[in-house]
C-alpha positions as a printed NumPy array, in Angstrom:
array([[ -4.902,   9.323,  -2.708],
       [ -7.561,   7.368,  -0.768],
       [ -5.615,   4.06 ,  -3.274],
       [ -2.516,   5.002,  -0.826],
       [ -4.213,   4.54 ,   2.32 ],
       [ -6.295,   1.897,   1.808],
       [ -9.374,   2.891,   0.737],
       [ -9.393,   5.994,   3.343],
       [-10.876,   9.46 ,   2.731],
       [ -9.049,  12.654,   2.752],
       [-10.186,  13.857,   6.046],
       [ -8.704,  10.523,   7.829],
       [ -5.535,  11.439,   6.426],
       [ -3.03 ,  13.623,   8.562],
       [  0.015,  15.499,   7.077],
       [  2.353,  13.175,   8.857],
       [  0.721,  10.092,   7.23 ],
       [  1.648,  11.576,   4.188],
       [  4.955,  12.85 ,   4.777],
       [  5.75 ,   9.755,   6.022],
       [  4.028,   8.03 ,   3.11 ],
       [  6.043,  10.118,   0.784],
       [  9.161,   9.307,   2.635],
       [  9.176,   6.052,   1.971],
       [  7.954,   6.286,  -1.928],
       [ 10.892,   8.507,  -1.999],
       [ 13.709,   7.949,   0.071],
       [ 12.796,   4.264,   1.263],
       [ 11.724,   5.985,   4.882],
       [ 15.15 ,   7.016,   5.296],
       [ 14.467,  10.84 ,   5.33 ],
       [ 17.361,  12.807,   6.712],
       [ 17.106,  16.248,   8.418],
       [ 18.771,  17.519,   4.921],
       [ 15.713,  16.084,   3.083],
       [ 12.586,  17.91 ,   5.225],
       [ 12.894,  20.559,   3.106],
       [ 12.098,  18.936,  -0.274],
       [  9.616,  16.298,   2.218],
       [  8.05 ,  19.824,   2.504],
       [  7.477,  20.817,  -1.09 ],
       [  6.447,  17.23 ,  -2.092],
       [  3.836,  17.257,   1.09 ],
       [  2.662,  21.009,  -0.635],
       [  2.387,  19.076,  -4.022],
       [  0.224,  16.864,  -3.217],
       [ -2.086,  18.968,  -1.528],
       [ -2.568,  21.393,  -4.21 ],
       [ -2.844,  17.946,  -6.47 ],
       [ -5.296,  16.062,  -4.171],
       [ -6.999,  19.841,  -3.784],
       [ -6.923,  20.132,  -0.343],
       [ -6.058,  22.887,   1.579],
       [ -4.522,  21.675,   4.193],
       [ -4.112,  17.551,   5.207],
       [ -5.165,  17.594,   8.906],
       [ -1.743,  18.216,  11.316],
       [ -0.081,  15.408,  12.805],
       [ -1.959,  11.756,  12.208],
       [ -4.73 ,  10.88 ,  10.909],
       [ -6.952,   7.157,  10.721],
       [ -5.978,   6.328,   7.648],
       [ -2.59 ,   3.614,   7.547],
       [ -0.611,   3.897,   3.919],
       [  0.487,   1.358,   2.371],
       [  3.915,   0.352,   2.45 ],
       [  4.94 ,  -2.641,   0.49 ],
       [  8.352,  -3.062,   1.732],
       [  8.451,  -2.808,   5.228],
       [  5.125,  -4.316,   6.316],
       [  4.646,  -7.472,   7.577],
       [  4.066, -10.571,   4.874],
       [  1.561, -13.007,   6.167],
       [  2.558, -16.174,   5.151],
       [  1.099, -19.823,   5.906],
       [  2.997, -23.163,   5.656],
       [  1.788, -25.752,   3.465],
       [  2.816, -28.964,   2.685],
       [  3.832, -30.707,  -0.443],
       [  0.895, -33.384,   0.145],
       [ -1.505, -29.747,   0.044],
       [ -0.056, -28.915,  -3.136],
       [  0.295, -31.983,  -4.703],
       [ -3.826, -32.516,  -4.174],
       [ -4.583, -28.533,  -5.501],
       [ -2.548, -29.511,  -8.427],
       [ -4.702, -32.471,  -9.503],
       [ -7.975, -30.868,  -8.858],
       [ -7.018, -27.667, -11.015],
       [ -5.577, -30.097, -14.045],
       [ -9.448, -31.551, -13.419],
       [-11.079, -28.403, -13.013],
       [ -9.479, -26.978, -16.371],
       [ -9.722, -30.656, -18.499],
       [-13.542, -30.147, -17.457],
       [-14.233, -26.651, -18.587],
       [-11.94 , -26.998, -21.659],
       [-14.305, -30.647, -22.725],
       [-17.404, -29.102, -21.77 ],
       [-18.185, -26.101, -23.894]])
C-alpha cells in the first residue's frame, strides 16, 4: 500500500485517496456513476487485504501515484551537453574496464 502513495502510512491514507487511486488503476480515472458500485467492492478489498478496518473517510496526506496523468518534469539539453557526457562515459568505462 504505503508503495502506492509514496512511501505514506496507512493512517495518512483516506478512502477517497484510494478510491480514486483505484479508479485510475482501473478505469484510467474515468469512473462512471455505473462503476461506484464495483469502486465500492474493490475499495472493501483492499481493506480487508491491507487489514484495515476502515481507511479514514474522505482524504487523507498521503498523494498516490499516478503515472499517467501527472506532470513529467523534463529539462532541455543541448546536443553540445550530450555530446561531452558521451565522451566522458566512453572514458569512464575504457578506465574501469583497463584497470582491474
Amino acid at each position: 500500500m504505503s508503495g502506492w502513495f509514496r512511501g505514506a502510512k496507512i493512517e495518512e491514507i483516506g478512502r477517497e485517496d484510494l478510491k480514486e487511486f483505484l479508479s485510475w488503476t482501473f478505469w484510467e480515472g474515468r469512473t462512471t456513476k455505473n462503476d461506484e458500485e464495483e469502486l465500492e467492492v474493490y475499495t472493501r478489498e483492499v481493506e480487508t487485504m491491507v487489514g484495515a478496518k476502515r481507511f479514514k473517510p474522505g482524504r487523507g496526506t498521503a498523494k498516490g501515484l499516478r503515472l499517467t496523468l501527472d506532470p513529467i518534469d523534463m529539462h532541455c539539453r543541448s546536443l553540445t551537453w550530450y555530446l561531452v557526457w558521451d565522451d566522458a562515459h566512453s572514458s569512464i568505462c575504457s578506465l574501469v574496464l583497463i584497470c582491474p
